[in-house]
Every structure is written in structure tokens, then in C-alpha cells.
N, C-alpha and C positions, 0 to 999 in steps of 0.2 A: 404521440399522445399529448395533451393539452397539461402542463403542471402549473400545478396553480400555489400562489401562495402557501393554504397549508401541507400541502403535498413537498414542499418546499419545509418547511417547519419540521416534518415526520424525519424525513431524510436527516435532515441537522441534529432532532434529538438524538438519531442514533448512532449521530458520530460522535456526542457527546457520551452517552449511553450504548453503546448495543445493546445491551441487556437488559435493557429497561423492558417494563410493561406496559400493555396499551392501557391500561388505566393509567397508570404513572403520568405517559407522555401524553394521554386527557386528559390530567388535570391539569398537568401546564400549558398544553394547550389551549384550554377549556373546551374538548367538545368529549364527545364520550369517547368509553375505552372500545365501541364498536365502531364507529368513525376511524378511528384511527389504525385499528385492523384491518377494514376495510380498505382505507387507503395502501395500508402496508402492503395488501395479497394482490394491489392493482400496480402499484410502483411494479412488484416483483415479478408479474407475467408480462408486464407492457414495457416495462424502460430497465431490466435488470438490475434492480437493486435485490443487494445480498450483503449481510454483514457475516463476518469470518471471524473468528478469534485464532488468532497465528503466536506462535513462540516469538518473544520479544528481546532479538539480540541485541540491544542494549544492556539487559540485565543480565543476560545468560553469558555474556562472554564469548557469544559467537561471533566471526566474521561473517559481513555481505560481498557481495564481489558481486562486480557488474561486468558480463561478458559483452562484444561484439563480436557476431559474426557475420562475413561477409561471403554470399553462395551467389550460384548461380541462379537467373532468376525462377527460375525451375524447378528450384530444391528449396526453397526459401518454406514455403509452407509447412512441406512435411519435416524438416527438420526443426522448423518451432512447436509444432506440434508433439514429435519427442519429447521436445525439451520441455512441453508443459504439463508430460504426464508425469516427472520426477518431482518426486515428494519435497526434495531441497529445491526447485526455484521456486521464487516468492510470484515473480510476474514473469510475461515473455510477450514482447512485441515484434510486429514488421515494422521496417522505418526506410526510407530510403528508396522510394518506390519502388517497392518487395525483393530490395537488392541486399536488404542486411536486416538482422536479428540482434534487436537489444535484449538480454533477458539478468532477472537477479536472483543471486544462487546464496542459500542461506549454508556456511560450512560450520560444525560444532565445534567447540573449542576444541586445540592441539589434534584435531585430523589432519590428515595429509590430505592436504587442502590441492593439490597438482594434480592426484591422482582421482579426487572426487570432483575434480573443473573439468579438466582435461582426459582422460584415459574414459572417461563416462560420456565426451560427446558422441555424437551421433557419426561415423566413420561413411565417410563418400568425398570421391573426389570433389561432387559439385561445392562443395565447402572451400572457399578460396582464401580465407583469412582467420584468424583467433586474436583477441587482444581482452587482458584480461585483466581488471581495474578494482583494487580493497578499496572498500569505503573503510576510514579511516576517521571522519567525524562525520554526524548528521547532524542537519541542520533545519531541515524542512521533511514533513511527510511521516508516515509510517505511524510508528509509537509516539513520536515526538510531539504529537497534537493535531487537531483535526482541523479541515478546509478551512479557511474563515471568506472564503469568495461569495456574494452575494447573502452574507447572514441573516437569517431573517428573523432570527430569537430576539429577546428584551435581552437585555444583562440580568434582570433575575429571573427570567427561564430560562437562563442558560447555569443561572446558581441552583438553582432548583434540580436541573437535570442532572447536575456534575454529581458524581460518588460520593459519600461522606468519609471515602478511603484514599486516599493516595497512595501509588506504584514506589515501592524502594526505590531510591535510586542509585543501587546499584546490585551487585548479582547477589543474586536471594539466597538463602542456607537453609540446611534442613530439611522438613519434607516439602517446601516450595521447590525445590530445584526439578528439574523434567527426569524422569527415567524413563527406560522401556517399559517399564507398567504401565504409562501414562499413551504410550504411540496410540490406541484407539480413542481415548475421550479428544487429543487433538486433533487425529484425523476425522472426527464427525465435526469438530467444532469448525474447521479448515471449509469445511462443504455447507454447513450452517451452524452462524455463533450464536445464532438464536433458539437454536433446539433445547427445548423442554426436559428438565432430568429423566422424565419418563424414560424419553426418547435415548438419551443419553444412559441411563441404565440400562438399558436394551442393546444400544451399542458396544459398552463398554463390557459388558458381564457381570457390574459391579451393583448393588444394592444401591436404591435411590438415596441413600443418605449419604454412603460415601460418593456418590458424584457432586453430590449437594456441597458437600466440603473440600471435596479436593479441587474443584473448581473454585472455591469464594479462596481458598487459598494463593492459588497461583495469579489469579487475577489480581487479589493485596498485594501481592508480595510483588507484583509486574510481571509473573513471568510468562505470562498470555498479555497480549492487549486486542482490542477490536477494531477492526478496520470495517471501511463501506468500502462497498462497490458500485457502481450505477453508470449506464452507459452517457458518456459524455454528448453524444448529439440529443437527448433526450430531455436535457437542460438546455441544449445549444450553444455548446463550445465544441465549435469544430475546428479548430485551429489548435491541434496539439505539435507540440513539438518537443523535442530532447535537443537539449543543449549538453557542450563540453567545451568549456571554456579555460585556457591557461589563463591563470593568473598570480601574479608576481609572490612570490611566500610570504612575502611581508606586510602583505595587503590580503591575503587569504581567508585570515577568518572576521575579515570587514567585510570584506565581498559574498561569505555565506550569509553571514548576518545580514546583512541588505538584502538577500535573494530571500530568505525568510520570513522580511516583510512584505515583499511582494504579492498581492493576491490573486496575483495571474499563475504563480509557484507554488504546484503541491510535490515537489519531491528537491531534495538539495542537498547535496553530499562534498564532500573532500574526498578525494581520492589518489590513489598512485597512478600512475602514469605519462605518459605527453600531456595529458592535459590534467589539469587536477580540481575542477568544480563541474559536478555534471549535475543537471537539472531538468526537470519536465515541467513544462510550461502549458496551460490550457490557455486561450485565448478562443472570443467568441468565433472570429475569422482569421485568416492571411494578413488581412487589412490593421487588425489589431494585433497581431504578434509582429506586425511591422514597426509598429506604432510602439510595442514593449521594447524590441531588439534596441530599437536607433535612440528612445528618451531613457530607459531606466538601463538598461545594460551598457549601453553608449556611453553612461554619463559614471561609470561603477572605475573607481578609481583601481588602477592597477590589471586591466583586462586587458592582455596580450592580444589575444586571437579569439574566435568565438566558431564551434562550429553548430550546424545546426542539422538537422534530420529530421522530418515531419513524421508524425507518429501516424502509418497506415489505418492496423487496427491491434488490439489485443488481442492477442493468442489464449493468455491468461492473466488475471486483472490481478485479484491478490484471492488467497485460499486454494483449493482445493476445483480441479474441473471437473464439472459431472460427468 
């Protein structure tokens, strides 16, 4: 499908906003709030955009962890496929020409985190590898702020679109915190962050007013944030890749920080393991993730070794799969 400039704009207010309104993001855009629905229900059948609102372990205290697995190539599908029906991963890729499975798995504070990584994968010999990596600090991606690749907002629609609230920043108390009362309003928000309280009362079993609030709460408080989704050849970056890179400890959280300014980088973490900076890289082509590895990664002071894996496809992108 053809995305044009504001088609481009819609997408960006709502990684400013999810929740914003198509009147909202009409008036900063200036055209109307049916323009701009319009575009929203044509993004969403033709190039899969979907925004999600997910529990935001930043604030909650949870650990990510980022698994590799390595199968046979015959089993690669249906064992990511598993892995994207569970509630705890965030995302699940092939990478490797369909020889391994990146995927990340959200664990709740003081779980026994062995036994909900491991004793829960999927059990088959064609499974030849497990390696299994805490993110430890983030730096790029997720909660932490939205794309800035190809921006196409002013600086004040982009003030305009931003909350008059900002996220604690740190783990929220009281009735912001998540319990099991809450498991239905995130599992409809996981599948659409943009669902209507209606909709959202009807899910949940609760009266429109307590969804009204118990959502404007966990969002203040950060303990939701909202991501986009959108399939990347639909923009035209087809040169995705996952990097892991060792780099020197001393030099580590230079090297995030540099990978964060990057606008080729939407995800960038510290982590445990052999290698300890892993990132996803979108570049339009080959040609220019060549062009990123050899001048900006090349040039990053303290990078040992760099490995790389071209990302196939997404199994599951972030939220919930239909």
C-alpha cells in the first residue's frame, strides 16, 4: 500500500499518544477527526498497525529476559508459534534463516524465573540450543520512548500530542500496582489499546466508570504504556536485524547511549551473558545496514565482537495475538 506523509503523521501521533482521539490527532494534524479514522481503519487492514498497551516493567519491578533458541529447521516455526501464545512473551521472532528463535519473556517480580523460562518451553528434541539473557538496563525501545526514524511531526505537535501526565518513574504503590483483578482489562488492552471503555466494560465485567479510572490510573502512575505495531515493509525497512554485541564494561553504558541515538535502533538493552548489548536494528535494505554495522557500530569505542542475525519475520510483534 502507498503511505503517504499523513498516513505517516497518524502512526507517529500514536506512538506519542495511543489513546489519543481522532479528533485530538485532527486537530494537530489539521484535517478532521474522520480523516483521520479513516486513515487509522486503512493503516490497520492494509500495513498492520495496532497499538497495545502492555505492563511496563520498568515500573513494576519486573525482569525481561531475552531467550535464543536454536532448532532444527523444521521445528522453528511451530515452536515460535508456542512461544507466542504465552501471555509472558512480549515479542517472538525467526532470525537466522529460520534456524533460531529470538523471543522476550516478561517475568514478575521474585518468580522463579528458571522455572517460568525453562520448564515452560516447548519439550522436542528438534530444539538444539537454549541461551538465556536479563536485560539489566534499557536503553532504547519499549516504555522508554517512541521511534524517532523518519519524524514527520513539528516540535509543537509533537507538544501538543504528548500527555499533560507523566509515568512515575519508578514502581507505582497503591491501587496503581497490577493484581489479578486487573488480568482482563490488560488482556483486551494487549489485543487493542485502543478499545473504547464500552468495549472495555464488557470485557472486563466492570461498570464503565471503573474502567474509566482504573485505567487513567495505571497509565499516570506508568504502570501500562502503549506501544505501536506496524509491519516494517509497509514503510520500507526491510533490512531488520538483531545485533549482540560484547562490549568492554567500562565502555557499556557509552555504547548504549550511542545505540540510542541511533535512528536506525529501536530496541537496546544491557544484558547478562557472552555478549552483553543486544539490539534491533531496522535499516531500509542490506546495503544500508552495511553502511550502519561498518560507520556507526565500527566507530563505537569499546566493541569487542559484534554478532548479527537478520530478523526473518515476527511471530509476534508486541501485545497479544489474535
Amino acid at each position: 500500500m502507498e503511505i503517504d506523509v499523513l498516513d505517516r503523521q497518524v502512526i507517529y501521533a500514536l506512538r506519542i499518544n495511543g489513546r489519543a482521539g481522532y479528533r485530538e490527532i485532527g486537530a494537530v494534524l489539521g484535517v478532521s477527526d474522520q480523516t483521520v479514522a479513516r486513515r487509522y481503519r486503512r493503516l490497520r487492514a492494509e500495513a498492520g498497525l495496532r497499538v497495545v498497551a502492555l505492563p511496563n516493567p520498568l515500573t513494576l519491578g519486573q525482569e525481561m529476559w531475552t531467550i535464543r533458541l536454536r532448532t532444527a529447521p523444521d521445528a522453528a516455526v511451530k515452536i515460535a508459534e508456542a512461544l507466542a501464545r504465552r501471555r509472558d512473551t512480549v515479542w517472538v521472532s525467526l532470525t537466522s534463516g529460520g534456524t533460531e528463535i529470538s523471543c522476550s519473556v516478561r517475568v514478575p517480580a521474585a518468580a522463579d524465573w528458571e522455572s517460568l523460562l525453562l520448564e515452560k518451553l516447548p519439550r522436542t528434541p528438534r530444539l538444539v540450543s537454549v541461551t538465556a539473557h536479563c536485560l539489566i538496563h534499557q536503553f532504547a525501545g519499549g516504555a522508554t520512548g517512541a521511534d524517532r526514524r523518519d519524524q514527520p511531526l513539528t516540535a509543537e505537535q509533537i507538544t501538543a500530542l504528548t500527555p499533560d501526565w507523566q509515568p512515575a518513574p519508578t514502581a507505582p504503590t497503591g491501587a496503581a500496582r497490577l493484581t489479578s483483578a486487573d488480568d482482563r482489562l490488560i488482556d483486551a488492552l494487549a489485543r487493542d489499546g485502543r478499545m473504547g471503555y464500552t468495549e472495555l466494560a464488557a470485557a472486563t465485567g466492570w461498570p464503565e466508570s471503573t474502567v474509566r479510572r482504573r485505567l487513567r490510573d495505571l497509565l499516570h502512575a506508568g504502570a501500562l504504556f502503549c506501544d505501536v505495531e506496524i509491519d516494517p515493509d509497509a514503510l520500507g525497512y526491510r533490512g531488520r536485524v538483531m545485533l549482540w554485541l560484547s562490549v568492554a564494561p567500562s565502555r557499556l553504558a557509552a555504547a548504549g547511549a550511542a545505540l540510542a541515538s541511533h535512528e536506525e535502533i529501536v530496541f537496546a538493552a544491557a544484558t547478562t551473558g557472552p555478549t552483553n548489548l543486544n539490539a534491533t536494528v531496522v535499516c531500509r535494505d542490506m546495503a544500508e545496514f552495511y553502511r550502519y554495522l561498518t560507520e556507526k557500530i565500527g566507530s563505537l569505542d569499546g566493541v569487542e565482537r559484534v554478532e548479527s542475525a537478520p530478523l526473518l519475520r515476527h511471530v509476534k510483534q508486541v501485545g497479544a495475538i489474535s
